[in-house]
N, C-alpha and C positions, 0 to 999 in steps of 0.2 A: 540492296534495298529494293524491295517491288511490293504492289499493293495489287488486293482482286486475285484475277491468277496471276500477277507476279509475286502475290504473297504466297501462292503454293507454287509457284519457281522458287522464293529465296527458301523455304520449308524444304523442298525436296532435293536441291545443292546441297542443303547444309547438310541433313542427315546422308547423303549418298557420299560427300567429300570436306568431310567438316574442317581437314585441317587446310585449305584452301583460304580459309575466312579467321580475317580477325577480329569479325563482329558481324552483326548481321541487323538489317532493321526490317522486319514481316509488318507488313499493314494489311487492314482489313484481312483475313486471308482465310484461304479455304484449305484445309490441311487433315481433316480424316474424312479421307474417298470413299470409301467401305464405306462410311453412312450419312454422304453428304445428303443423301435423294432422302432422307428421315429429317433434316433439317431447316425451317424456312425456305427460301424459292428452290431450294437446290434440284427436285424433279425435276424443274424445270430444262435443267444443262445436263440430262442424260443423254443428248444427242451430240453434246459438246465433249463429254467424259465419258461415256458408257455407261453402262448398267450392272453395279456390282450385286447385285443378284443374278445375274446369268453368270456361271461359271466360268467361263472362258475371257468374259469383259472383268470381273473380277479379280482372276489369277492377271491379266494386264498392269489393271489399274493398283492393285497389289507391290508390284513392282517399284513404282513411285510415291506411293503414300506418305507424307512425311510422317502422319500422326503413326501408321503402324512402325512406322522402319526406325523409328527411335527406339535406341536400345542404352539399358543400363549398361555402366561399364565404358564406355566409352566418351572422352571427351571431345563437345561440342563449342562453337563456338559462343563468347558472350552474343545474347540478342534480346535485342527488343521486340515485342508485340507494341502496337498498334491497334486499336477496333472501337469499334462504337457499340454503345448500347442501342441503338437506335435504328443501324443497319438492319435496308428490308431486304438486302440481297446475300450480304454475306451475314450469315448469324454472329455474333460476336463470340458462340459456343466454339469455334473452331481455336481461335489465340486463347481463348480461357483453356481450353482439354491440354492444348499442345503445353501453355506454359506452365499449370497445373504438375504435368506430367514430366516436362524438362524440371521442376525443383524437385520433386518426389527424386529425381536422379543426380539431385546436387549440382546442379547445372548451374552458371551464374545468368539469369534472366531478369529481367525488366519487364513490368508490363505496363500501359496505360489502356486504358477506356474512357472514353469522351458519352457524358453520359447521351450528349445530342449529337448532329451532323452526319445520320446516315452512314452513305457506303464513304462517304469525303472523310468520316471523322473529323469534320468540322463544321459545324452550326453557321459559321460566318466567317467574315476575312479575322477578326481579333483571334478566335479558334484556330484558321489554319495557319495565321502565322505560329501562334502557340505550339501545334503540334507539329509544324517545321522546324521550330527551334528545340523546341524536345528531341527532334530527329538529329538535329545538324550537333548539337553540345553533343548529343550522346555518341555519336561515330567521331568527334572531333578527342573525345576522353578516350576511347577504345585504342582508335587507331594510332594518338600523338603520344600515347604512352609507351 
């Protein structure tokens, strides 16, 4: 489970070693590198991630991409997204393409979106208790089964 860039840590484990996990919970997350710098503040973390328009920082950043490196054919493990509509840092486009894209491949996925509450995905404490317990049932049905 990681949020921010640990949502593009749990994105980029999963697809690099997916049978390691028996579930996975992505929150807020950044997950296609190749054109995070076209999406809400994402220019911003080119100094943090590189610049996938320079070839060289590209063929890198390539390497770990979750949103490229998912590939039909292969199975993944069940996961949740996490993200908010409301999110000014992480666009909420990232858990929509990825999980979009994990069911076009029959993947078994979950998604939520809170339509308030920012990068927190949560508007206030009733919020994040809600979407902690969203989180906790759902790794609790994954993994106790």
């Amino acid at each position: 489970m990681g949020g921010s860039n640990g949502g593009l840590l749990m994105g980029a484990v999963m697809v690099q070693r997916p049978e390691l996990f028996a579930a996975v919970v992505c929150q807020v997350p950044l997950l296609d590198m190749l054109r995070y710098t076209k999406f809400g503040a994402g220019a911003s973390w080119i100094a943090e991630y590189g610049d996938p328009d320079k070839p060289d920082e590209r063929a890198a950043i390539l390497r770990y991409s979750p949103y490229q490196n998912l590939h039909a054919g292969l199975k993944y493990p069940p996961i949740l997204f996490v993200t908010a509509t409301s999110d000014d840092r992480v666009t909420p486009i990232h858990a929509r393409k990825m999980a979009a894209k994990m069911e076009t491949f029959g993947q078994d996925v979950l998604f939520f979106e809170n339509t308030e509450g920012g990068h927190a995905a949560a508007a206030d404490h009733a919020h994040e208790a809600e979407m902690w317990a969203l989180t906790f049932v759902y790794l609790r049905q994954k993994l106790m089964s």
